[in-house]
C-alpha positions as CSV (number, residue, x, y, z in Angstrom):
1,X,140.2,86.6,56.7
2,X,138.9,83.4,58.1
3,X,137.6,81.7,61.2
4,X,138.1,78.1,61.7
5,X,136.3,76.3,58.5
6,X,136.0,73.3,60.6
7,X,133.9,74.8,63.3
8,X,132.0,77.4,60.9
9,X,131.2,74.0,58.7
10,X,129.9,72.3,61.5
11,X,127.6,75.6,62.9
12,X,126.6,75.5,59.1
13,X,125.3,71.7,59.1
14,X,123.3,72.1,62.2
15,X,121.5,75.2,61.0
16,X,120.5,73.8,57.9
17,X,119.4,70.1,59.7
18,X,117.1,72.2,61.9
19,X,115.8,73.5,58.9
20,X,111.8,72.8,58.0
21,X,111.2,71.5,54.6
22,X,108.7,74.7,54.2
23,X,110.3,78.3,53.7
24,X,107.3,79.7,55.6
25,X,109.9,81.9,58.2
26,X,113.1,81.7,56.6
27,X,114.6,85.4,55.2
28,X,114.4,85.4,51.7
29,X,116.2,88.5,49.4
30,X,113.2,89.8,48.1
31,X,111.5,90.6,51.6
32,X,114.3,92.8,52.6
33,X,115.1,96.1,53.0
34,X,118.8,97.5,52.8
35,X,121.8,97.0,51.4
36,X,121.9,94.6,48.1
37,X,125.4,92.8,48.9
38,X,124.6,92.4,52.4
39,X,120.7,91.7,51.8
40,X,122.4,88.5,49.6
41,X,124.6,87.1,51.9
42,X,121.9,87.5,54.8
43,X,119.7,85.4,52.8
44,X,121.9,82.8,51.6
45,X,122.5,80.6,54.6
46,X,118.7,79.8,55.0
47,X,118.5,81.6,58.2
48,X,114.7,81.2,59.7
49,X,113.4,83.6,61.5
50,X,110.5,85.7,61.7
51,X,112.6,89.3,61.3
52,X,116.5,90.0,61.0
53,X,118.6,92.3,61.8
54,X,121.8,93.3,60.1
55,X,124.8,95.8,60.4
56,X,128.4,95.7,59.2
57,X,130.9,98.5,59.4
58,X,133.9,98.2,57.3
59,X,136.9,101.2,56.6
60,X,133.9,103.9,57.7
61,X,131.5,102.4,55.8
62,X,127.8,101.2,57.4
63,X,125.6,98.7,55.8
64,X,121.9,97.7,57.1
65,X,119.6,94.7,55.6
66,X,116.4,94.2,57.8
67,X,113.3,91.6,57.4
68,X,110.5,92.4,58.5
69,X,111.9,95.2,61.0
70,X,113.7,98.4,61.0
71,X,116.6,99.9,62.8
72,X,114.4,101.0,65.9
73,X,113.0,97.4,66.4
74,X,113.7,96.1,69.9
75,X,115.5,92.6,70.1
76,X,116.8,90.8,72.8
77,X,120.2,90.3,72.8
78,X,120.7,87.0,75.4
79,X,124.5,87.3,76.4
80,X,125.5,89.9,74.2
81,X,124.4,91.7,77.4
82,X,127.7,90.1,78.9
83,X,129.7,91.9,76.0
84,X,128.1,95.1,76.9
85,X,128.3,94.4,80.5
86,X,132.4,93.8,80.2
87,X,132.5,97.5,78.8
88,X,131.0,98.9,81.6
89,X,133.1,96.9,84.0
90,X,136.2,97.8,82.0
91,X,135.0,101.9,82.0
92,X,134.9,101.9,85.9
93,X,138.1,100.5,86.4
94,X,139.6,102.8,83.8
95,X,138.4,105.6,85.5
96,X,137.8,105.7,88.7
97,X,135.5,103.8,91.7
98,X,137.0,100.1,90.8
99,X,139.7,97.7,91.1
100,X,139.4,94.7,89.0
101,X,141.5,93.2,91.6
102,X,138.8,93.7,94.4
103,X,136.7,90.9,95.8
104,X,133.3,90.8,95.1
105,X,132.1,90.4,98.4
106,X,133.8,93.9,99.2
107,X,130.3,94.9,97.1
108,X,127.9,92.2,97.5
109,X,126.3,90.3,100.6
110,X,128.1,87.3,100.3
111,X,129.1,86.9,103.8
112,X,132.2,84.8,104.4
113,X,131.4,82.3,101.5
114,X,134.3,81.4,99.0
115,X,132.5,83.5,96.6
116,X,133.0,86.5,98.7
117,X,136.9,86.3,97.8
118,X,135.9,85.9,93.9
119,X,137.6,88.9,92.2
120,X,136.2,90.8,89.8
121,X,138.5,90.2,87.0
122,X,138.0,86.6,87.9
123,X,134.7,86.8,87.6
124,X,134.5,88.6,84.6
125,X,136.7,86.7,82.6
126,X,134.7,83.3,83.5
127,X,138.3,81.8,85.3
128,X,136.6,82.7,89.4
129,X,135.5,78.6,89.7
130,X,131.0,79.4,89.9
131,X,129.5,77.2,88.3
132,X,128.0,78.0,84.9
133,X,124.1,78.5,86.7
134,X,121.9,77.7,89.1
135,X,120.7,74.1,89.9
136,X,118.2,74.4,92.8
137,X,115.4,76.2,90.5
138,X,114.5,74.3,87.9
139,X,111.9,74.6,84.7
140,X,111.3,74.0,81.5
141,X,113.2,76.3,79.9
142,X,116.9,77.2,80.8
143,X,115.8,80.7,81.7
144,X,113.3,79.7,84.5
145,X,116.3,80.3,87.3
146,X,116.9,83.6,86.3
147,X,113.6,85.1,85.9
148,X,112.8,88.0,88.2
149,X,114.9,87.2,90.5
150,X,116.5,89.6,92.9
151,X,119.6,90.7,93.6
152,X,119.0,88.9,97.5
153,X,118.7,86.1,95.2
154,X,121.5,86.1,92.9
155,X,123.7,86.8,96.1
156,X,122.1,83.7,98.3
157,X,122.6,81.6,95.3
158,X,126.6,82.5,95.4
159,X,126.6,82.0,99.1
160,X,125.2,78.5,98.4
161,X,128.3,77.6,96.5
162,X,130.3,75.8,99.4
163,X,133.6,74.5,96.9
164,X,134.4,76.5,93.9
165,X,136.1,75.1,90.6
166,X,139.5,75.2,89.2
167,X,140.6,78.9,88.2
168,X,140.7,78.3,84.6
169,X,137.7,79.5,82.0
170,X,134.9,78.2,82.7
171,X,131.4,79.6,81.3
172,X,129.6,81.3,84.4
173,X,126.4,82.9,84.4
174,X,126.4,83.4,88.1
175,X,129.4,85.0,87.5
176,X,128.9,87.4,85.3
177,X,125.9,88.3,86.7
178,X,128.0,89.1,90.0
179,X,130.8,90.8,88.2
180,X,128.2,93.4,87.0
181,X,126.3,94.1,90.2
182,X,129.3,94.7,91.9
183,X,130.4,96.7,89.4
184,X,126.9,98.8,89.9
185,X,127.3,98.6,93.8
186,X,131.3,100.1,93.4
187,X,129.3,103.2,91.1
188,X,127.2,103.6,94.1
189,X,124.3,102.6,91.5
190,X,122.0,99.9,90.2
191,X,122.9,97.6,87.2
192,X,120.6,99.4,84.5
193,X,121.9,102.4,85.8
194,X,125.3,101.4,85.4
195,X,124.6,100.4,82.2
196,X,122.9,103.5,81.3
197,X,125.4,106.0,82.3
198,X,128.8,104.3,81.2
199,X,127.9,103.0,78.3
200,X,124.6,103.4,76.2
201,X,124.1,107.4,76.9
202,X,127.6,108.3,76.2
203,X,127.1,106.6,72.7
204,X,123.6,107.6,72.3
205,X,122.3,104.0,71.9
206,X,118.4,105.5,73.2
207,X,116.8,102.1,72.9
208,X,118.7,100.1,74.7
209,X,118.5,99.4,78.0
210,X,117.7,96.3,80.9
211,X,114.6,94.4,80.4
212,X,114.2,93.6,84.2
213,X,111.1,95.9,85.6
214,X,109.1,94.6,82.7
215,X,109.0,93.5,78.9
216,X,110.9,96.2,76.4
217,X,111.3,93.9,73.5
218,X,108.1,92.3,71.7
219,X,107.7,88.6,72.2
220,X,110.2,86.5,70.7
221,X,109.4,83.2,68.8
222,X,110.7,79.5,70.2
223,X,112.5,77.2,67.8
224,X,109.1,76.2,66.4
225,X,108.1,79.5,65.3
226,X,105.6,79.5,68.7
227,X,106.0,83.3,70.4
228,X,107.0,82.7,73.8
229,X,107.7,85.3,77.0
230,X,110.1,87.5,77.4
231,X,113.3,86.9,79.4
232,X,113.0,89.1,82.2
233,X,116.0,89.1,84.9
234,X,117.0,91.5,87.5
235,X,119.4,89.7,89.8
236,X,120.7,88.0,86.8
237,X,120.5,90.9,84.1
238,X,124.2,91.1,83.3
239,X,123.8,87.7,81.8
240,X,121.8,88.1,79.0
241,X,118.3,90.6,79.9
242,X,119.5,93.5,78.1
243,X,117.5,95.0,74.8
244,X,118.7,96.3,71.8
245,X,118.4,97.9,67.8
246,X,120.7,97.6,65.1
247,X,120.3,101.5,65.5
248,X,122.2,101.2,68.5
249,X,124.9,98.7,67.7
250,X,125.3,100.9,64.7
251,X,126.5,103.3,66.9
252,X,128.5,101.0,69.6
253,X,130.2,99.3,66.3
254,X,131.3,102.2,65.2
255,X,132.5,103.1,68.2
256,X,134.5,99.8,68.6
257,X,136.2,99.7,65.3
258,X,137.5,103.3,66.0
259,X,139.1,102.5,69.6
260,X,136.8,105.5,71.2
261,X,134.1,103.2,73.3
262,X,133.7,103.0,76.9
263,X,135.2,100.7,78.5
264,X,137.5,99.9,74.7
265,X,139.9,97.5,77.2
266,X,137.5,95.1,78.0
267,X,138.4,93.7,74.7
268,X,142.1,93.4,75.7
269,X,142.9,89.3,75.7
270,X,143.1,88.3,79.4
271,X,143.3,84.7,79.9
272,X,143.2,81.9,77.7
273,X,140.1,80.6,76.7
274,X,140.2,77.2,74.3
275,X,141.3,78.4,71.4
276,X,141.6,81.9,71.9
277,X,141.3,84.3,74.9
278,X,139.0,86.2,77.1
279,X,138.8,90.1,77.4
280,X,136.2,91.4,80.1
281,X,133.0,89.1,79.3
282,X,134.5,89.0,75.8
283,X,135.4,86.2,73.8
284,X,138.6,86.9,71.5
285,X,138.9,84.5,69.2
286,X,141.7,84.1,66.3
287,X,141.2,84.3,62.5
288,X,143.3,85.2,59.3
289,X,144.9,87.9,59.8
290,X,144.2,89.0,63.4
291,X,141.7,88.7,66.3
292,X,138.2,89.3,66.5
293,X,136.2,90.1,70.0
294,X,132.5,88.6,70.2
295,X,129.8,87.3,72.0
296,X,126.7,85.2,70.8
297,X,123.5,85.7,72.8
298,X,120.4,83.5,73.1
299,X,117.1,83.9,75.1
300,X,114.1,81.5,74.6
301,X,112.8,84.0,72.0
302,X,116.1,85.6,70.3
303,X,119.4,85.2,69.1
304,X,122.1,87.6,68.8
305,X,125.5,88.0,67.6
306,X,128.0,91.0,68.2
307,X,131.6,90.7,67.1
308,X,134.5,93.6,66.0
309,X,137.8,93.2,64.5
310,X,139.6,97.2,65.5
311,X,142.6,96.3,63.8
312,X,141.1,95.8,60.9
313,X,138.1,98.3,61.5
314,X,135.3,95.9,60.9
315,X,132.4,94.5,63.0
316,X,129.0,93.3,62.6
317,X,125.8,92.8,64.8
318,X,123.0,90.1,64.1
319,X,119.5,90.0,65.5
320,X,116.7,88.2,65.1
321,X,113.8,87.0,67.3
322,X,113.9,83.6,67.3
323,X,115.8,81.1,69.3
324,X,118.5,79.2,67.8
325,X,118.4,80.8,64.3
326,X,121.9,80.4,63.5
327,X,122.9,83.7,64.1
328,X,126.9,83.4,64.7
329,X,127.5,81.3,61.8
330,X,126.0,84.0,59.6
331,X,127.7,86.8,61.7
332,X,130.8,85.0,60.6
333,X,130.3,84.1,57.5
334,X,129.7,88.2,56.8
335,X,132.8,89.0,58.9
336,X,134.8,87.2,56.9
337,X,133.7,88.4,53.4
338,X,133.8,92.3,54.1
339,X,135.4,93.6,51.9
C-alpha cells in the first residue's frame, strides 16, 4: 500500500536538505526505547529532533519506539487538534444539540456579516470561503495572531471578513477555529470542555487536553534546535493548541481502526479536496489499496502527524518537539510498510 511516490520523494528531499551536517539531534536506533522493527524504520529517515514519538496499530497489534520520552510525555500536536476537533463536531451532530447544516452565526456573535451565514459543515470541511488566517496581527512567527486571543476576538476577526471566497476547499484556520466554538456554544459548553467530554474522556486519553489557560506541554525546540514558547490559543484552539501522548493516541487509534470512536463519521469523505477528499477537519487522501484519513500538525515548537486506514485496521501517530522535523513523510513511510 502506497501513497504518491512523487510527493512522498519530494517530502523526503526537503527533510534531508534541512538536514545539519552534525548528527547532534537527529534519532538514532541505539537511543530508543520500543519496538525493534519500528525503532528501525523511525531511525532511518534521519529525522532530527530532540525526542520522538511513535505508535502503529496494525490487525490488533500496538507498537511504541520513543527517543528520549515515554508514552506519558506531553507534545503539541499543531493541527492534529483540527483532526480531533472534526470528531467532536461529528459526535454532536450524530447525537443530538447540532445540525451541520446550521449557520455559525446561529452560535457565535457574528452579527450580520457574511460569516454569520457560514455553515458548519462548510466550515469544517475548509469549502465556507475564510480566508486561511488572520492578516491584521502580524509577528514573527505565524502563530503570533492566534496567541491568547479570545473568543471576542476570533468572532471580530470573522466579522471583519466583508467578501468571502469561492466555496471550494480552501485551508481555513479561522474556520476551523469557528466550526469548533460553535460546536462548544451548540453543547451549551466551552471548547476544552467540548473537547473533554465527547471525545478524550470517553476514550480515556487523561493527558490530553487544550493548552489555552497556560502551558501543558514542555517547551518545544525551533528549526534550529533553539527551545522556543509554547503555542497558546484560546479563541483559536481548535486550530492547532491542543496537547497530547502517544499514550493517548494509542488509545484514540485503536479506537479508529475499530470504527468505535466518537464522532467515527467525521472521517466520511465530504468534498473534494485536490487529490482526495475532506471528512470533518480530516484530510482523506487515496493510496494502494484504499483511503487513509490524516492530518499533519505544526507549532513553532512541534510537529505531529496522525493518520488511520479502518478498512484496513491500521493507523499511526508521530510526535516530536521540534518544528519542521519531517514528521508526515515518516508517518507515511511507516503506514505504508505495516505489515
Amino acid at each position: 500500500m502506497t501513497f504518491p511516490r512523487r510527493a512522498l520523494v519530494a517530502a523526503g528531499f526537503a527533510a534531508a536538505v534541512a538536514l545539519p551536517l552534525t548528527t547532534r539531534g537527529w534519532v538514532l536506533p541505539d537511543e530508543a526505547v520500543g519496538d525493534p522493527w519500528l525503532v528501525k524504520l523511525g531511525a532511518s529517515t534521519g529525522i532530527r529532533t530532540h525526542a520522538l514519538g511513535l505508535v502503529t496499530v496494525a490487525e490488533g497489534a500496538v507498537r511504541t519506539a520513543h527517543w528520549r520520552c515515554g508514552p506519558e510525555t506531553v507534545f503539541e500536536v499543531g493541527s492534529v487538534s483540527k483532526a480531533l476537533t472534526g470528531l467532536a463536531i461529528a459526535d454532536l451532530a450524530e447525537r443530538v444539540g447540532l445540525s451541520l447544516d446550521d449557520p455559525i452565526g446561529r452560535y457565535l456573535d457574528l452579527g450580520s456579516s457574511p460569516a454569520a451565514a457560514v455553515t458548519v459543515r462548510a466550515a469544517a470541511t475548509h469549502t465556507s470561503g475564510l480566508p486561511r488566517g488572520v492578516t491584521r496581527r502580524r509577528g514573527a512567527s505565524w502563530s503570533t495572531p492566534y496567541l491568547r486571543v479570545g473568543v471576542a476576538t476570533l468572532c471580530a476577526d470573522a466579522r471583519a471578513v466583508t467578501t468571502l471566497g469561492k466555496p471550494t476547499f480552501s485551508y481555513s484556520n479561522l474556520g476551523a477555529s469557528l466550526a469548533g466554538w460553535a460546536a462548544a456554544h451548540a453543547a451549551g459548553t466551552t471548547y476544552p470542555d467540548l473537547m473533554a467530554a465527547r471525545v478524550f474522556q470517553p476514550l480515556g486519553m487523561t493527558s490530553s487536553a487544550a493548552q489555552f489557560a497556560g502551558p501543558l506541554a514542555p517547551r518545544g525546540h525551533a528549526g534550529d534546535g533553539q527551545p522556543v514558547p509554547q503555542l497558546v490559543a484560546d479563541g483559536y484552539a481548535p486550530m492547532g493548541a491542543l496537547v497530547s501522548t502517544t499514550a493517548d493516541l494509542t488509545r484514540l487509534l485503536q479506537a479508529l481502526v475499530e470504527k468505535r470512536s466518537p464522532g467515527q463519521s467525521a472521517l466520511n469523505p465530504l468534498v473534494p479536496s485536490g487529490a482526495g477528499h475532506e471528512g470533518l477537519l480530516w484530510d482523506i487522501q487515496p493510496y494502494e489499496g484504499g483511503r487513509v484519513a490524516a492530518h499533519p500538525g505544526g507549532t513553532p515548537g512541534y510537529a505531529a502527524y496522525l493518520a488511520v486506514d479502518p478498512e484496513h485496521g491500521r493507523g499511526v501517530a508521530v510526535l516530536a518537539d521540534q518544528s519542521g522535523a519531517g514528521v508526515e513523510f515518516l508517518g507515511k513511510t511507516i503506514l505504508e510498510q505495516l505489515p
